[in-house]
C-alpha positions in Angstrom: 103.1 102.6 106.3 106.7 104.1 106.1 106.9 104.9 110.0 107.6 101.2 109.8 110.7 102.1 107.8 113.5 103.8 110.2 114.3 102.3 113.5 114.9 105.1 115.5 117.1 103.8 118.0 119.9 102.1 116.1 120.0 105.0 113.6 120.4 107.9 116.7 122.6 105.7 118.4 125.7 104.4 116.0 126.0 106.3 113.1 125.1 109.4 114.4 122.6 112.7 114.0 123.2 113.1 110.2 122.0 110.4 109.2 119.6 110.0 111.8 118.1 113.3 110.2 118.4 112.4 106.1 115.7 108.9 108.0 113.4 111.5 109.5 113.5 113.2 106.0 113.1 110.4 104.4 110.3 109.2 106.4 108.4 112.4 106.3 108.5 112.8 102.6 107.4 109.5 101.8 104.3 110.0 104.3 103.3 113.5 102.4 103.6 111.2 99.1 101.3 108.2 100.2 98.5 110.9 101.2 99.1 112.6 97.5 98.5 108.8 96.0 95.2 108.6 98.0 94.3 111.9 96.4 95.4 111.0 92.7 92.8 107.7 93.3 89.7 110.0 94.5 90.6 112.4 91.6 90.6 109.9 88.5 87.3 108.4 90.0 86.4 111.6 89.9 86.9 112.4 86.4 89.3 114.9 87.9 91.9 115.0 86.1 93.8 118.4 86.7 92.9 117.4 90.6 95.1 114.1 89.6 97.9 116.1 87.5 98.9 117.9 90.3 98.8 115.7 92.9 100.8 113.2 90.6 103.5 116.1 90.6 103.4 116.3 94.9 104.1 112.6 94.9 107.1 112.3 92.2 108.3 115.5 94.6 108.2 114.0 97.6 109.8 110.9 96.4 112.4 112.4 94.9 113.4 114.0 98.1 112.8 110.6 99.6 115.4 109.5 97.4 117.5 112.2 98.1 117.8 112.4 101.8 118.7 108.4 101.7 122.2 110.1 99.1 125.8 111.0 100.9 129.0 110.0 102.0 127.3 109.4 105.2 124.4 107.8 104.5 126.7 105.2 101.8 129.2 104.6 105.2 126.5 103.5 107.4 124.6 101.2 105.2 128.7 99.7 105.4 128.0 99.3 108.8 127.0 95.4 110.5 123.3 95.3 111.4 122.2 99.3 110.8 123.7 99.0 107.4 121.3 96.2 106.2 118.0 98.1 107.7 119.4 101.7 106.0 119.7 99.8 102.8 116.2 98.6 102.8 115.0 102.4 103.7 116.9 103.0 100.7 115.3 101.0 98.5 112.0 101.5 99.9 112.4 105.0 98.6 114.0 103.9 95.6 111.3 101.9 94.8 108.5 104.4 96.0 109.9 106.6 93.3 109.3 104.7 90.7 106.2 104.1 91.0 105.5 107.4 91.3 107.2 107.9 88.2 105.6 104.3 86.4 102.7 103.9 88.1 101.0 107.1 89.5 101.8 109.3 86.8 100.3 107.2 84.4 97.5 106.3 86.4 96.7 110.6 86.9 96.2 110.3 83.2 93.6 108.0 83.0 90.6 108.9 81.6 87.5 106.7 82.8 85.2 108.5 80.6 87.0 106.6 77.7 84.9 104.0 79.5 81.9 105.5 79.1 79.0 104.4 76.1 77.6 107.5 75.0 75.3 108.1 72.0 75.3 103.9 71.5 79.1 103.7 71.2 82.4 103.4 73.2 85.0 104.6 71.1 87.8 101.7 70.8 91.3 103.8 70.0 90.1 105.3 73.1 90.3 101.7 74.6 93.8 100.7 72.8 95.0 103.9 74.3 94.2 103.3 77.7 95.6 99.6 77.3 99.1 101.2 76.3 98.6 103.3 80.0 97.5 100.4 82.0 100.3 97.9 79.9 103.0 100.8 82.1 101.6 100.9 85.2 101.8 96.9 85.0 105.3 96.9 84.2 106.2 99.4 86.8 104.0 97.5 89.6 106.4 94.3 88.3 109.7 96.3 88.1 108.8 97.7 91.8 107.8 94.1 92.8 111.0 92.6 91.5 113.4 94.9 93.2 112.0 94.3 96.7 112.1 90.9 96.8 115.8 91.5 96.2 115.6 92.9 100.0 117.2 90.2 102.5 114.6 90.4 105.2 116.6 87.9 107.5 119.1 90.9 108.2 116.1 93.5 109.3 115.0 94.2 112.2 111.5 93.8 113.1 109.7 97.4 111.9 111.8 97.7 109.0 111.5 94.2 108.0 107.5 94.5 108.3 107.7 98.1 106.4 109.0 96.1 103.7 106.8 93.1 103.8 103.5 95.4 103.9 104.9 97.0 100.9 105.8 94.4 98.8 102.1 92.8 100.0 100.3 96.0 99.1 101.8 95.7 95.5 101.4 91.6 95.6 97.5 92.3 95.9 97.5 94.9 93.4 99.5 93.4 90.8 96.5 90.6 89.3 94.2 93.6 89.4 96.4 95.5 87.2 97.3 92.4 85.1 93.7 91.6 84.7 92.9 95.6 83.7 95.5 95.3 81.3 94.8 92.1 79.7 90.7 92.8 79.3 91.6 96.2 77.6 93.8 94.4 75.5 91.1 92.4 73.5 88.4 94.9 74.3 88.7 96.7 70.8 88.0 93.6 69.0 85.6 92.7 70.9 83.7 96.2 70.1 84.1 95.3 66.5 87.2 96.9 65.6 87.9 94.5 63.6 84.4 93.4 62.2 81.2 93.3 63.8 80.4 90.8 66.6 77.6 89.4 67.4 76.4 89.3 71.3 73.4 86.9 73.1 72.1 88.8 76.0 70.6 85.9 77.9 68.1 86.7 80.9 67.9 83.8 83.9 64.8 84.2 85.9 66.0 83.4 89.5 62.1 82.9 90.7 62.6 79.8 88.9 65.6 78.2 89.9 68.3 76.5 87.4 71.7 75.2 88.6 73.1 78.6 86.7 70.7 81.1 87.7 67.1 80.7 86.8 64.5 79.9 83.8 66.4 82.0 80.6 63.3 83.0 79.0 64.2 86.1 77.7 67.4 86.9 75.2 68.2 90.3 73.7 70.6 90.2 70.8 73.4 92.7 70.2 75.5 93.3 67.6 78.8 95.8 67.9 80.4 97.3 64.7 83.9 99.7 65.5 82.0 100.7 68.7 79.0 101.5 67.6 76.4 99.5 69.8 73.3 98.1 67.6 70.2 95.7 69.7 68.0 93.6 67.9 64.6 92.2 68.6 64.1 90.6 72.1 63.4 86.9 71.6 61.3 84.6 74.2 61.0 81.1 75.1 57.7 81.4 73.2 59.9 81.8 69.8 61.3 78.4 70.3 58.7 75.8 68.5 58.4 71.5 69.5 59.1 72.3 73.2 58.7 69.0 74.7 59.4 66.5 71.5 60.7 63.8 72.7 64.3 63.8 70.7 66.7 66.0 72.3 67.6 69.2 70.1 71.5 68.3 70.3 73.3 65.4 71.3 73.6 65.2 75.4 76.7 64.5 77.4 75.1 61.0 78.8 76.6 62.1 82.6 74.8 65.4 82.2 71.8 63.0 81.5 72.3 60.6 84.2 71.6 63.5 86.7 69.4 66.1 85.1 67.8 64.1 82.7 67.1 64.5 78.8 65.0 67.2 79.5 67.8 69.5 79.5 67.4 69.4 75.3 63.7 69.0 75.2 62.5 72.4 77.3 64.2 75.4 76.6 63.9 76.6 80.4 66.2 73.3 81.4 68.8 73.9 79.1 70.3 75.8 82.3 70.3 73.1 84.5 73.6 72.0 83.1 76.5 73.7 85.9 78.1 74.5 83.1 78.0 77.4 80.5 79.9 76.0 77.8 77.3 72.7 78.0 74.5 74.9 78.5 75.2 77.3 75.3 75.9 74.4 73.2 72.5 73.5 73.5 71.4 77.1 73.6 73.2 77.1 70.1 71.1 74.4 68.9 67.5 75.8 69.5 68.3 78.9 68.1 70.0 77.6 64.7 66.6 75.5 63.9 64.1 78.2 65.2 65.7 81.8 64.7 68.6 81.1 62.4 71.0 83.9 63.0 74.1 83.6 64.9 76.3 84.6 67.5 79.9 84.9 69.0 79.3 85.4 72.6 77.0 85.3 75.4 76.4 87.1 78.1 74.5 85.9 81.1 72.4 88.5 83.8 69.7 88.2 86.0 67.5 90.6 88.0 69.7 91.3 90.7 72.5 92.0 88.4 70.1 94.2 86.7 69.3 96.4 90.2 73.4 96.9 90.9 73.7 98.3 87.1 70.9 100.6 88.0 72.7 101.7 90.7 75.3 103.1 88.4 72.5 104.3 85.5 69.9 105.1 88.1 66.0 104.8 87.8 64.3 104.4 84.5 60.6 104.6 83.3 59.7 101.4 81.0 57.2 102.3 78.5 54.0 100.3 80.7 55.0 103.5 83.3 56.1 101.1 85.6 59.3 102.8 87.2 62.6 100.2 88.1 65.2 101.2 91.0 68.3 99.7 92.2 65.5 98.5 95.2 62.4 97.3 93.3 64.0 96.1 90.1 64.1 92.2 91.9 60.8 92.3 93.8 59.0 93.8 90.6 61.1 91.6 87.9 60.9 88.6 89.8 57.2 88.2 91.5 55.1 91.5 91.5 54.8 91.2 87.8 52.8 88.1 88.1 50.3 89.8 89.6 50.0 93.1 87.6 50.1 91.4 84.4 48.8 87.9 84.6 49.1 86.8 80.8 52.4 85.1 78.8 52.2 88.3 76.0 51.7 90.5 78.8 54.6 89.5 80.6 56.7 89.6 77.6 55.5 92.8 76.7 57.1 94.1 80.1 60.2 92.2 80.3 61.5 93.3 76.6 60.5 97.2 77.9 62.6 96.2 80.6 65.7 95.0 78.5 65.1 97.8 75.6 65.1 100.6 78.6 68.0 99.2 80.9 69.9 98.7 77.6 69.3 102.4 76.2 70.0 103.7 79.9 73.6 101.9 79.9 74.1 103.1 76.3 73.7 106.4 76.4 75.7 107.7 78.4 73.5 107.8 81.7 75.7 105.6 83.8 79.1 106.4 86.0 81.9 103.8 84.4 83.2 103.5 87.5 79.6 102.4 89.2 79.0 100.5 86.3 81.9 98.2 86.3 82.1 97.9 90.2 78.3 96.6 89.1 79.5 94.1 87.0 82.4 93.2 89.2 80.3 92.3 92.0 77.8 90.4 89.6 81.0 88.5 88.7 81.8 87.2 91.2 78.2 85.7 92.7 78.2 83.8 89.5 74.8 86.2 88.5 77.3 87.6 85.2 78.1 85.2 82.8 80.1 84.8 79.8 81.5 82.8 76.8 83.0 83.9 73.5 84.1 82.2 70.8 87.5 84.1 71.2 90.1 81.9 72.7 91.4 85.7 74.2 87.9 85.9 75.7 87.8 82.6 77.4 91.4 82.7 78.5 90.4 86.0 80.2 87.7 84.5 81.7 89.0 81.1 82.6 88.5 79.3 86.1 86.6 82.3 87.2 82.7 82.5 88.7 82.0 84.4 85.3 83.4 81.4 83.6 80.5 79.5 84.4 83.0 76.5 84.9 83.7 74.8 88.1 88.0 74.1 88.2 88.9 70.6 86.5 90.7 70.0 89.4 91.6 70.9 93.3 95.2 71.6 92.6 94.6 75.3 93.4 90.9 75.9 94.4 88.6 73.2 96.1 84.9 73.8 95.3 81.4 72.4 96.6 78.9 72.9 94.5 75.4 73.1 95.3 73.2 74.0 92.7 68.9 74.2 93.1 66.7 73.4 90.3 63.0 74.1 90.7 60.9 71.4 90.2 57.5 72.9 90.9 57.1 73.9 87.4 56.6 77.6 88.8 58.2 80.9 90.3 58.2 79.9 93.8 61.4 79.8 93.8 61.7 83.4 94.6 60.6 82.5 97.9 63.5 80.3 99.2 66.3 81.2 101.0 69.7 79.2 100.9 73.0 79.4 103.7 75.4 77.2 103.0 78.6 76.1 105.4 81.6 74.1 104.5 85.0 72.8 105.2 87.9 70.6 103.6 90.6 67.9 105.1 93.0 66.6 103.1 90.4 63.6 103.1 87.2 65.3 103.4 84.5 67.9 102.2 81.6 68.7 104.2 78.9 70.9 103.5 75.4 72.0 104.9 72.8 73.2 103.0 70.1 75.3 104.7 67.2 75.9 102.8 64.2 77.9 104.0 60.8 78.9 102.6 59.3 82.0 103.6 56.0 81.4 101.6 53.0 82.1 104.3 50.3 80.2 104.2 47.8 83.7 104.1 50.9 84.5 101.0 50.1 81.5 99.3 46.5 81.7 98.8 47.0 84.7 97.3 48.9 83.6 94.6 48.4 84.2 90.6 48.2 81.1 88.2 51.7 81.5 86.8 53.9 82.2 90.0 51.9 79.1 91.6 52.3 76.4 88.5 49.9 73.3 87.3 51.8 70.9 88.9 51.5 71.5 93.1 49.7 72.9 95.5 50.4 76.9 96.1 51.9 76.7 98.9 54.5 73.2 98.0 57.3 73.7 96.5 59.3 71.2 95.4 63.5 71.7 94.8 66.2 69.7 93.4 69.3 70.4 94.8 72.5 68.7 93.3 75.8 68.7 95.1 79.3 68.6 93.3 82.4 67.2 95.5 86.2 67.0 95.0 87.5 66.7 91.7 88.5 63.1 91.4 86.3 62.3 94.8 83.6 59.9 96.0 80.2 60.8 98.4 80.0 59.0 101.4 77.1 60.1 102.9 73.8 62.3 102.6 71.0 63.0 105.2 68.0 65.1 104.9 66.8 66.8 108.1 68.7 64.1 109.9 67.5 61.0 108.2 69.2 59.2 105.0 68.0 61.3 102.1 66.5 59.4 98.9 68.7 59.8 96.1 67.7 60.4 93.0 70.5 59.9 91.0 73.9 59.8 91.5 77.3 59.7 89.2 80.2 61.8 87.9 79.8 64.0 86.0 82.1 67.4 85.3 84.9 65.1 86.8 83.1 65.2 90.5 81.1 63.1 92.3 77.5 64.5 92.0 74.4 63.8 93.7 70.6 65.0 93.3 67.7 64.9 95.8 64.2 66.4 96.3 63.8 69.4 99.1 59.8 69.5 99.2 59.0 72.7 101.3 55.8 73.5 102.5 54.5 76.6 103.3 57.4 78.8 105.6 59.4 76.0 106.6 62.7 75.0 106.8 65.1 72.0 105.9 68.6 71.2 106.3 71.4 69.1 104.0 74.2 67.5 105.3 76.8 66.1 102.7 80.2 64.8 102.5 82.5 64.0 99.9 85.9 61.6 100.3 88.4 63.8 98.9 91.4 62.2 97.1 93.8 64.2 98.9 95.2 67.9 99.8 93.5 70.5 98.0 93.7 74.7 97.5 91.2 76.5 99.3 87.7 75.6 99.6 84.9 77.9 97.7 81.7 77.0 97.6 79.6 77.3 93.8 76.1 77.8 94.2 73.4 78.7 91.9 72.6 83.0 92.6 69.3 83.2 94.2 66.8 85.9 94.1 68.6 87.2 97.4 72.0 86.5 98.6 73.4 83.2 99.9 75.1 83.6 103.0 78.5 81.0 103.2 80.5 80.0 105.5 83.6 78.2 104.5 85.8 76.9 107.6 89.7 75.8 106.6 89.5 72.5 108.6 86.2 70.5 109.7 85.5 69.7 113.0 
């Protein structure tokens, strides 16, 4: 980036060779340090940390002769000079600046040692984590300190390729400066939350995305965890079949009477609808109230997967053997969590039987050691932010952490600073057809407006759906039907003003606010492969951040297309 830095012409020109030569200097020694920074990166993901030592020591060289060659009598009379002596000034700084973060940021980072990270023999060690916050809390003051000192830089004096040297600079360290805030901040409260302070209590919930809930799927599965100074402890995997009165006709917990209004009581009368609910905080409340009257212990977080979260952690662990012998990948672990177990084991204890192996095996795999920290958490990151990784802690640290994020699991109170259409499915089948749809949603804001179009295909054959076992086709409809509710969120503070099914006025089924948006629900009946198309818009109350579009994470990934003006 630092070719940007000299302009050749005005420095060979006026104030003459010397200082024409201390730029090229400059220049050159700055270009030998970026290439050391690119090889500190490759040698902390590494685990390389000799590799990172010694390249830390090329880069606080070279910048210190960056800094150097930009030091004179010459070099201080030219940056005296109109015009030259603005641009020489910024090259000056540039250095000045590259320096220190050689010195507060790179070093530092060389040191880093990811394997602090790692979970081996059922415990992460958490000085090791309070240590590595002290690192990361340096290499975000130096990204500020660096940040601070070139916005000092007048950029109306420059001339074009200095002035865009300094802009991609301070952009570079712009985008990198929430990344290290964030880093900092989670490792901050990380020790507490592995117990170093008492043991805490974790919910492991699983969502089923073969049956579709506005949050993910059918959570019929839970694995609880406790942590005690590091030390990693699982408990017994609990089932929907452990929760006793499914169905009674008094909800377990009061109900917000909006969340009602759309999704029905329901949502505290089944355990499988409790997810329904957009909304983790709503949808753990009730979550909280099953399991006080039917399995009594208690819990300070939870954390929300599904299966396709589940196949980008085995990227990082790699393949495991479950104790049926049945063998999960990265590739199978959806197809096989999601549908083909339906067919290999047909019956509810059978099924259980396999999907705790699955959790106890995944869980010991991640535990012990087995996977990369750096896989692992680029795992979770990516989970993060489909909305398939979810979480909420009793910690007001936690949630703060966490807050207005995907892994929230809670859409923005307002539009102020991010505009979000949600479009969230619900099976209604009664089934696990729903691994066989296929969303693609496309949207666009006004000041005014918010449109969005919902795509929704089946690719259930006909031959596919004869073929079907008992429980992936459900009592309720035909084998190859299947039936979807599909609720759309607006603008905060918005209205709808129109919805049309395939073209023709769609038949509401209920309608409100409800999360402080306008929401709407309707019926998508698919039959067979097929395919059927949404159209919605909101009236928005006015200008709005950028639009993002919240769906619910299906068994494959939802394409989205988000335009910054409508046509």
């Amino acid at each position: 980036m630092f070719l940007l830095l000299v302009v050749l012409a005005v420095a060979g020109g006026i104030i003459g060779k010397q200082v024409y030569d201390k730029a090229m200097s400059a220049r050159g020694h700055l270009e030998v340090a970026m290439a050391g920074v690119q090889q500190v990166q490759k040698s902390v993901l590494a685990g390389d940390l000799d590799a990172a030592a010694k390249s830390s020591s090329v880069v606080s060289a070279q910048t210190a002769a960056a800094v150097a060659a930009t030091k004179g009598w010459q070099w201080d009379f030219a940056e005296k000079l109109p015009v030259v002596g603005s641009n020489l000034s910024a090259v000056r700084t540039v250095a000045e600046v590259t320096d220190g973060l050689a010195t507060d940021v790179v070093r530092p980072a060389a040191s880093v040692k990811l394997s602090d990270l790692n979970i081996a023999g059922g415990r992460i060690d958490p000085a090791a984590i309070t240590a590595l916050s002290k690192t990361f809390e340096s290499v975000d003051a130096g990204i500020q300190k660096a940040t601070a000192a070139l916005r000092k830089v007048d950029k109306a004096q420059l001339v074009g390729q200095v002035a865009d040297g300094v802009t991609k600079l301070d952009t570079e360290l712009t985008k990198l400066k929430p990344t290290m805030s964030t880093a900092r901040e989670v490792l901050s409260v990380l020790p507490d939350a592995l117990g170093a302070k008492g043991p805490r209590t974790y919910l492991l919930m699983f969502q089923g995305n073969s049956e579709a809930r506005s949050l993910g799927g059918n959570a019929a599965q839970f694995l609880p965890i406790t942590v005690d100074n590091g030390t990693i402890t699982r408990g017994d995997v609990v089932s929907s079949a452990d929760f006793k009165r499914q169905g009674s006709p008094d909800p377990v917990v009061d109900l917000d009477p909006q969340a009602v209004n759309i999704f029905g009581d329901k949502i505290g009368r089944y355990t499988p609808d409790f997810t329904m609910v957009p909304n983790l905080p709503d949808a753990v409340r009730i979550l909280h109230a099953w399991w006080a009257r039917d399995i009594g212990t208690n819990f300070d977080a939870v954390l929300s997967i599904d299966p396709v979260t589940l196949s980008y952690i085995l990227e990082a662990t790699g393949p495991v053997t479950l104790a049926t012998g049945d063998q999960l990948t990265a590739q199978n672990a959806v197809p096989l969590l999601l549908n083909e177990v339906y067919f290999k084991y047909p019956t509810g204890p059978e099924q259980d039987a396999f999907f705790a192996s699955a959790a106890d095996t995944i869980f010991s795999a991640v535990t012990s050691g087995k996977a990369s920290p750096v896989k692992l958490i680029q795992a979770l990151f990516r989970a993060s932010d489909e909305g398939r990784l979810l979480y909420l802690s009793n910690d007001p640290q936690q949630t703060q952490l966490v807050d207005n994020s995907r892994m929230s699991g809670i859409m923005p109170a307002t539009d102020k600073d991010q505009s979000v259409l949600g479009v969230y499915l619900n099976d209604n089948t009664g089934s696990k057809k729903s691994y066989y749809l296929d969303m693609k949603i496309d949207a666009c804001r006004t000041d005014q407006v918010v449109k969005g179009t919902m795509t929704l295909s089946s690719n259930l054959t006909e031959e596919a759906a004869g073929q079907l076992p008992p429980y992936i086709t459900g009592p309720y409809f035909a084998a190859g039907d299947i039936s979807s509710f599909v609720v759309f969120y607006g603008p905060a503070g918005g209205s709808l003003t129109s919805i049309t099914l395939d073209g023709q006025p769609a038949n509401i089924l209920s309608q409100g606010e409800h999360l402080g948006r306008p929401a709407v629900k309707i019926e998508v009946p698919s039959h067979f492969a097929d395919t059927h198309t949404v159209n919605v818009e909101f009236k928005a109350p006015g200008p709005g951040g950028p639009l993002k579009v919240w769906t619910t994470p299906m068994s494959r990934a939802t394409p989205t297309t988000v335009e910054p003006t409508c046509k």
